[in-house]
C-alpha positions as CSV (number, residue, x, y, z in Angstrom):
1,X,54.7,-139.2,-14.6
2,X,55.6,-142.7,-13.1
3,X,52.1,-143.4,-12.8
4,X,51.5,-143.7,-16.5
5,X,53.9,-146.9,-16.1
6,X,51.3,-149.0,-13.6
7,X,50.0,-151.8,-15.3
8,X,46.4,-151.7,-16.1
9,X,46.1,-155.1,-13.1
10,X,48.1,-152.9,-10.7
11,X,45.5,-149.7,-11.0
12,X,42.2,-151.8,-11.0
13,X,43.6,-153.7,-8.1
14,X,44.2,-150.9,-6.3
15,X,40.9,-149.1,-7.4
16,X,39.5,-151.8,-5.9
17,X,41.0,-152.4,-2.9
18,X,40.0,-148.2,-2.1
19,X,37.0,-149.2,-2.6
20,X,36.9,-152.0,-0.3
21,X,38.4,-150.1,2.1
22,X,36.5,-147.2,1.9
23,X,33.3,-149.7,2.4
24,X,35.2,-150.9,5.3
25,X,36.0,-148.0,7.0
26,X,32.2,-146.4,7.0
27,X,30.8,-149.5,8.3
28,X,33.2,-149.5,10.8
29,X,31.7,-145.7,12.0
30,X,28.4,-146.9,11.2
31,X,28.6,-150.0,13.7
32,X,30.4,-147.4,16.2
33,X,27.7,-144.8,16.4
34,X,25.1,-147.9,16.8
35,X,26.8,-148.9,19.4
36,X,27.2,-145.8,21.2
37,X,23.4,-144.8,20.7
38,X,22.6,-148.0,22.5
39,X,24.9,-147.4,25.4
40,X,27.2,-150.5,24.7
41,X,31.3,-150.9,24.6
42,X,33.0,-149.1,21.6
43,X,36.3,-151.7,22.2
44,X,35.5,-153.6,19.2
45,X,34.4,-150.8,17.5
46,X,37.6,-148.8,18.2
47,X,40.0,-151.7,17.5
48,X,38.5,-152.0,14.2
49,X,38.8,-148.2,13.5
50,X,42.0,-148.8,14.5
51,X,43.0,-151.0,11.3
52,X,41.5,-149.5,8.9
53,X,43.3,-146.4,10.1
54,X,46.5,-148.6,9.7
55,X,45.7,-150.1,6.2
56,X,44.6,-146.5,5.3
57,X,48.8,-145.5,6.2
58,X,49.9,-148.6,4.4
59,X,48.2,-148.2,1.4
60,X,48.9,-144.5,1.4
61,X,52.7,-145.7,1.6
62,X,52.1,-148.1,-0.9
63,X,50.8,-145.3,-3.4
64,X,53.2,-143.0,-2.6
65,X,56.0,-145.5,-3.3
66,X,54.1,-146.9,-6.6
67,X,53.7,-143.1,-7.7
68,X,57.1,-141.6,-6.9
69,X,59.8,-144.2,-6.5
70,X,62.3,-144.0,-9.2
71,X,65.4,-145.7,-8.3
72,X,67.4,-148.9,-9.5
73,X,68.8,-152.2,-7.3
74,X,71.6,-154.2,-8.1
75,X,70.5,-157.0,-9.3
76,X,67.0,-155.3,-11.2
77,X,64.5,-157.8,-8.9
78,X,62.0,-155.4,-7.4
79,X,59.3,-154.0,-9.2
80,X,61.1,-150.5,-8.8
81,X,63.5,-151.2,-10.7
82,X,62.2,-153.2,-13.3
83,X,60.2,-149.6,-14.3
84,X,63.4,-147.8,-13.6
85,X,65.0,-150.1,-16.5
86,X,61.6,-149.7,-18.5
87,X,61.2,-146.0,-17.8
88,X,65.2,-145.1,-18.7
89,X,66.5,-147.7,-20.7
90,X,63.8,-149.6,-22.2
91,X,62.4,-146.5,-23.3
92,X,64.9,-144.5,-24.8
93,X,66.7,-147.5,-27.1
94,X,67.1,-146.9,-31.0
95,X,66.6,-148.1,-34.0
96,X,69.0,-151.4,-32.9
97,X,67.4,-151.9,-30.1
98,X,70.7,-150.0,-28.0
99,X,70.3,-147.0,-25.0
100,X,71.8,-144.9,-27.6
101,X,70.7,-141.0,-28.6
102,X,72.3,-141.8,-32.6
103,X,70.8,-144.4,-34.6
104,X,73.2,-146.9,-35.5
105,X,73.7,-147.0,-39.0
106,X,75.6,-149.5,-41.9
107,X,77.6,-147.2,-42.6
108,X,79.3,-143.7,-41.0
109,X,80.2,-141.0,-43.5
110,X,84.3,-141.5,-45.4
111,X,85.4,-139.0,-42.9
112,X,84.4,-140.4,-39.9
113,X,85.5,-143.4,-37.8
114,X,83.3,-145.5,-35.4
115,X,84.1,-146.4,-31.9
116,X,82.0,-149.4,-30.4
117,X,81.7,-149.8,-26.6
118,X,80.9,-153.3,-25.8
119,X,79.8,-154.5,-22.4
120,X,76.9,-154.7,-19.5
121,X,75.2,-152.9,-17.3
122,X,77.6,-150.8,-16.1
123,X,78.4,-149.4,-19.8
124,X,74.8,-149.1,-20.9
125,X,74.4,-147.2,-17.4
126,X,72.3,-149.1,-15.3
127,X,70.4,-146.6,-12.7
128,X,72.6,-143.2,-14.3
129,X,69.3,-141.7,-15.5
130,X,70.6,-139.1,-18.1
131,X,72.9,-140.5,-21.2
132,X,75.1,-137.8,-21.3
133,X,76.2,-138.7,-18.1
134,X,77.9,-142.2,-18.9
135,X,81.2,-142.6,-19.6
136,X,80.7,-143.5,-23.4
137,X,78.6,-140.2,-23.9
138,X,81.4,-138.3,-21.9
139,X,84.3,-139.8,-24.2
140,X,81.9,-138.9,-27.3
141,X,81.8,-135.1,-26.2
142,X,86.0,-135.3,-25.4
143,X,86.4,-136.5,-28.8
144,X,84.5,-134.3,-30.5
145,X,86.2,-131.7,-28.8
146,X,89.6,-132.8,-29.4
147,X,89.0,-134.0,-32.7
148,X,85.7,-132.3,-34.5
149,X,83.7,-134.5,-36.9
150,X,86.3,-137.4,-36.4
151,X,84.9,-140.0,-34.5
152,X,81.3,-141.7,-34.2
153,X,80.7,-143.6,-30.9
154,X,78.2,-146.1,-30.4
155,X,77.0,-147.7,-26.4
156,X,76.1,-151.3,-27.4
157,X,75.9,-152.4,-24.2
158,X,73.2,-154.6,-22.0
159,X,72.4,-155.4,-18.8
160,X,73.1,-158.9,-17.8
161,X,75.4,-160.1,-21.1
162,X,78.5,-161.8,-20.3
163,X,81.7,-162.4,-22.5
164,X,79.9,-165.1,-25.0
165,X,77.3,-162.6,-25.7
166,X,79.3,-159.6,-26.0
167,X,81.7,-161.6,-29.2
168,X,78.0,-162.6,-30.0
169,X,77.4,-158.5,-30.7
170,X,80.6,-158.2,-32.2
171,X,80.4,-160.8,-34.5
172,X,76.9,-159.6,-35.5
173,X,78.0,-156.0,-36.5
174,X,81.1,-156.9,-38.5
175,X,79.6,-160.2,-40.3
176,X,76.1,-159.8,-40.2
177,X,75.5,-156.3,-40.7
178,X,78.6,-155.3,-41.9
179,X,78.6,-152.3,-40.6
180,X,81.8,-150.0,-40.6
181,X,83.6,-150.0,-37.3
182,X,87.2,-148.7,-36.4
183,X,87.6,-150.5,-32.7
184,X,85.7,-152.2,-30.0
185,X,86.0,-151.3,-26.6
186,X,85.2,-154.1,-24.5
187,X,84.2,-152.4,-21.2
188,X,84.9,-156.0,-19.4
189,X,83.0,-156.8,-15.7
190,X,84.1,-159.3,-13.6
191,X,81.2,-161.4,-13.0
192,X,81.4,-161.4,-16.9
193,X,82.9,-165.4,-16.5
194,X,79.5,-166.2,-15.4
195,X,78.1,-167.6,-18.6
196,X,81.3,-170.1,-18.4
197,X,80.7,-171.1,-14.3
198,X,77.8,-172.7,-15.6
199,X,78.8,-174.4,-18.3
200,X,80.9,-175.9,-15.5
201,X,78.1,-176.6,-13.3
202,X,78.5,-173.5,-10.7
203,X,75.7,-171.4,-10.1
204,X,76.9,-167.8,-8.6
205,X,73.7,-166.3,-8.1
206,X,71.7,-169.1,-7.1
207,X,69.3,-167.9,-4.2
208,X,69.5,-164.4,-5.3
209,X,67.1,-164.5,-8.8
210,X,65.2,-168.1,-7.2
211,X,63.3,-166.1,-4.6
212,X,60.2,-164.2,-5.8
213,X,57.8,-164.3,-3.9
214,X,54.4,-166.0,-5.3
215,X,51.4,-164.3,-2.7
216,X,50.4,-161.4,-4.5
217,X,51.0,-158.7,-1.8
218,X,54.7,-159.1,-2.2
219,X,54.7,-159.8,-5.9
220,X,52.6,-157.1,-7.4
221,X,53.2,-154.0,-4.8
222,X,55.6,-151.6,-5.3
223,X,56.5,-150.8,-1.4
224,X,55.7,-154.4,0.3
225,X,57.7,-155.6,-3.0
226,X,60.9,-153.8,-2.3
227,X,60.4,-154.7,1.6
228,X,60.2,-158.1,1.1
229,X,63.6,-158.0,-1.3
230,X,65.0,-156.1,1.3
231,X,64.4,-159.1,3.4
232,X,65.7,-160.6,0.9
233,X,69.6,-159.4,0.5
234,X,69.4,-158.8,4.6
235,X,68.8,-163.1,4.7
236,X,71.2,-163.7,2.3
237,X,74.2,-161.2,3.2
238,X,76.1,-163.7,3.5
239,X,76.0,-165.2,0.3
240,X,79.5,-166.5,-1.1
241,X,78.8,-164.5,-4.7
242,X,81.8,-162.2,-4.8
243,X,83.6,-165.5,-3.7
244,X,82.5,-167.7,-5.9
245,X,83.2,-164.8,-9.2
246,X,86.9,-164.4,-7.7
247,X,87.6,-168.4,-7.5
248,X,86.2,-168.8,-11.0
249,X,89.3,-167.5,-12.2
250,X,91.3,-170.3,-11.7
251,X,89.5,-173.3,-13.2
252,X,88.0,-174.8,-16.0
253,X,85.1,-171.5,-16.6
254,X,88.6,-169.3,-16.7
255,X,90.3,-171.2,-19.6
256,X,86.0,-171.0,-21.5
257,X,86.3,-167.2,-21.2
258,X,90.1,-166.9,-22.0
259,X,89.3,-168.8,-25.3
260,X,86.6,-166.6,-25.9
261,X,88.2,-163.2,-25.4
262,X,91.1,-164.9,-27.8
263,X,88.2,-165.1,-30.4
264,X,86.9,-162.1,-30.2
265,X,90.3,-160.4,-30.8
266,X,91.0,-162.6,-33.5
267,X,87.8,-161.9,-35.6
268,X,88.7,-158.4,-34.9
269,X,91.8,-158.9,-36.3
270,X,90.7,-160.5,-39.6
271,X,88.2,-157.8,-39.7
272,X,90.4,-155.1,-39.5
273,X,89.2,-153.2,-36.3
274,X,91.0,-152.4,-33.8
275,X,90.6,-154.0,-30.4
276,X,90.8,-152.7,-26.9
277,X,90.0,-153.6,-23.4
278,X,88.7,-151.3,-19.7
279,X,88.7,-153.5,-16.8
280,X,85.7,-151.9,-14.3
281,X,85.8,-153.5,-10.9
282,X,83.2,-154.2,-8.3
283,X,82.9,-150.4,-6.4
284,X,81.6,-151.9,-3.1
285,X,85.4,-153.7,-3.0
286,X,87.4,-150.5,-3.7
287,X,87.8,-150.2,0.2
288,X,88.5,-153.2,1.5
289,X,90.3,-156.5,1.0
290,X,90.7,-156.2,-3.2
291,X,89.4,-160.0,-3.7
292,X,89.5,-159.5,-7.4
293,X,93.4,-158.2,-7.6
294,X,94.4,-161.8,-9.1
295,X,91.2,-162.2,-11.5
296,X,92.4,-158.9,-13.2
297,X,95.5,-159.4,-13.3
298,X,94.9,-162.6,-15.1
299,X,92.8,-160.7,-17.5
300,X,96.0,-157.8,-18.1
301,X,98.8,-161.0,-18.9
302,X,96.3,-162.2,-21.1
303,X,95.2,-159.3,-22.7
304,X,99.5,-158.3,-22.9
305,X,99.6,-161.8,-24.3
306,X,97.2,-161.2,-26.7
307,X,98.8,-157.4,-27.5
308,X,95.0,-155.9,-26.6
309,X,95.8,-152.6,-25.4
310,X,94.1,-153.1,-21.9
311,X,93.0,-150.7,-18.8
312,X,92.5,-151.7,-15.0
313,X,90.1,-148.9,-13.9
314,X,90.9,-150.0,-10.2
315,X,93.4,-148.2,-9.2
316,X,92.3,-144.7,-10.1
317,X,88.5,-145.7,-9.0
318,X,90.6,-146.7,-5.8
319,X,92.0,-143.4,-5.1
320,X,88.1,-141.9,-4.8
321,X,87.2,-144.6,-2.9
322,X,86.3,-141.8,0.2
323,X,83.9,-140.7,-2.3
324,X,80.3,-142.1,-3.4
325,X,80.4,-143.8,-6.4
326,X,77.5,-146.4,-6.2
327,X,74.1,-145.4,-6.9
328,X,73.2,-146.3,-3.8
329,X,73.7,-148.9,-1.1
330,X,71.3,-150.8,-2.9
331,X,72.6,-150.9,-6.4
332,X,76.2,-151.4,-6.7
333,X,76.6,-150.1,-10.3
334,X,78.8,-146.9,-11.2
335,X,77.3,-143.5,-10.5
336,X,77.6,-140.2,-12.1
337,X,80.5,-139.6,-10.3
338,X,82.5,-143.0,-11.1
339,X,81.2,-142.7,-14.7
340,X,83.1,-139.4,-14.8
341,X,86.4,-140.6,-13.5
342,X,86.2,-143.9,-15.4
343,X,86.1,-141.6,-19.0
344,X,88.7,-139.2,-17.6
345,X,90.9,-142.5,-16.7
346,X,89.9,-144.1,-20.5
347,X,90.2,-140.8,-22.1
348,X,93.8,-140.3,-20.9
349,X,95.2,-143.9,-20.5
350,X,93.5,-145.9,-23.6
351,X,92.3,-143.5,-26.3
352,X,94.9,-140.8,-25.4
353,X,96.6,-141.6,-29.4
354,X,93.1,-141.1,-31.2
355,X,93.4,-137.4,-30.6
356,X,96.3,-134.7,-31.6
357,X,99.4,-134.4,-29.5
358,X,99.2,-131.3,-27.7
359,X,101.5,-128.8,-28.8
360,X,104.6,-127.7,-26.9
């Protein structure tokens, strides 16, 4: 039950605010019928039945919401979310800390060989609630289909974690652990430059993580807490973030990420694992003006450059566009649906020679 995951502050407050309230609304009859006994005006009387009536429906909201929303935002600020993360990610990592049903282990058994998928949020499945249901998970089942007992995968991805920290992870499991791996999948986002915009001095989500709210009805609710980040993204729809990401491509924090995709490959290299690349666009541009057609195509030459076998999930993802694929109009990550199309798309386009030819 999501109550079991409201802090102890958030339950005492509100076990005390009932309490307050209750207190208030009795006195509030009390001075009522002692008015009416003695013949006087019930207009003060009524008006103040009339708000604790209406901080009665508020906080009845507020319970509700606290009790039974389970749903994700884009960029995980409201206190929703934060559980959701807690609830379905947080709480179902293993022994490496990854959203992951396997433990990952040093070593895979002489018959096997271990895929890696490398990425963010949209490969550890920010708000898809059931594992099984990302596209890692789906490729694990194809493969074991196509190819019983051959292949181990692995989701090491995290939300937030741009291309610096993604090598970081790479690095970590080939030198540091030592671990047996047969290829990396970087599953690459777009705003996954950000970690090199600042280095440059550019900021592309300043305003959007710089406005929590400090009084205590907005920051430690559930339902005034998502109202007031509703307010929020509805003040700052205009915000040049998208523009900022696509621009980013051709300066300075562009040449900081191609040097550190060229790294990546190359420890690959010298470790003797293979390398690969998925391109996963922003969803919410699919319909529109495509404002990241040039960044990924800088990303493809390089990656041909480079000879990384590389995939641009935009075009198929494209031709659902008509569809729903976000999890909802508040979080722009992959659903269920986009997760399905985006392993059917990997499946056939990128890992197509991992599994036997089919027979004529």
């Amino acid at each position: 039950m999501l109550v079991l995951y409201l802090s102890d502050g958030y339950l005492i407050g509100m076990a005390v605010w009932l309490v307050v309230l209750a207190g208030l609304f009795f006195g509030v009859l009390w001075y009522r019928r002692k008015r009416r006994a003695k013949g006087r005006g019930l207009a003060l009387a009524n008006l103040g039945l009339s708000v604790c009536m209406l901080l009665g429906a508020v906080t009845a909201a507020e319970l509700a919401f606290a009790c039974c929303a389970d749903f994700s935002d884009t960029f995980n600020i409201t206190n929703v979310s934060k559980r959701w993360l807690l609830l379905h990610i947080d709480h179902e990592r293993n022994n490496e800390n990854f959203r992951d049903r396997l433990p990952f282990t040093k070593y895979v058994a002489p018959d096997h060989k271990r895929i890696i998928f490398l990425g963010d949020s949209f490969t550890i499945g920010h708000g898809v609630k059931r594992m099984e249901d990302r596209f890692t998970d789906r490729i694990a089942a194809w493969l074991d289909e196509k190819a019983p007992g051959k292949y181990v995968v692995a989701n090491l991805g995290e939300p937030g974690f741009e291309a610096s920290q993604v090598e970081s992870i790479a690095a970590a499991v080939m030198s540091g652990m030592h671990a047996d791996v047969s290829m990396f999948v970087y599953v690459y986002n777009l705003n996954d430059i950000e970690g090199y915009m600042q280095l440059v001095g550019q900021d592309p989500l300043e305003g959007i993580y710089t406005s929590q709210p400090t009084f205590f009805l907005f920051r430690d609710t559930y339902l005034l807490n998502w109202l007031y980040f509703r307010f929020v993204q509805f003040r700052a729809r205009n915000n040049p973030y998208f523009d900022r990401l696509a621009a980013a491509y051709h300066g300075p924090a562009w040449d900081g990420l191609r040097a550190k995709l060229s790294q990546l490959h190359r420890e690959c290299k010298e470790g003797h694992t293979d390398f690969r690349m998925v391109i996963f666009p922003f969803l919410h541009d699919l319909t529109g003006e495509d404002t990241f057609r040039d960044a990924r195509a800088r990303i493809v030459d390089f990656c041909k450059s480079e000879q990384i076998p590389v995939l641009d999930l935009e075009p198929v993802l494209r031709e659902h566009a008509g569809e729903n694929l976000m999890v909802s109009r508040f979080d722009g990550h992959p659903n269920e649906r986009a997760h399905a199309i985006a392993a059917e798309a990997i499946e056939k386009n990128l890992l197509s020679d991992l599994v036997p030819a089919k027979q004529p």
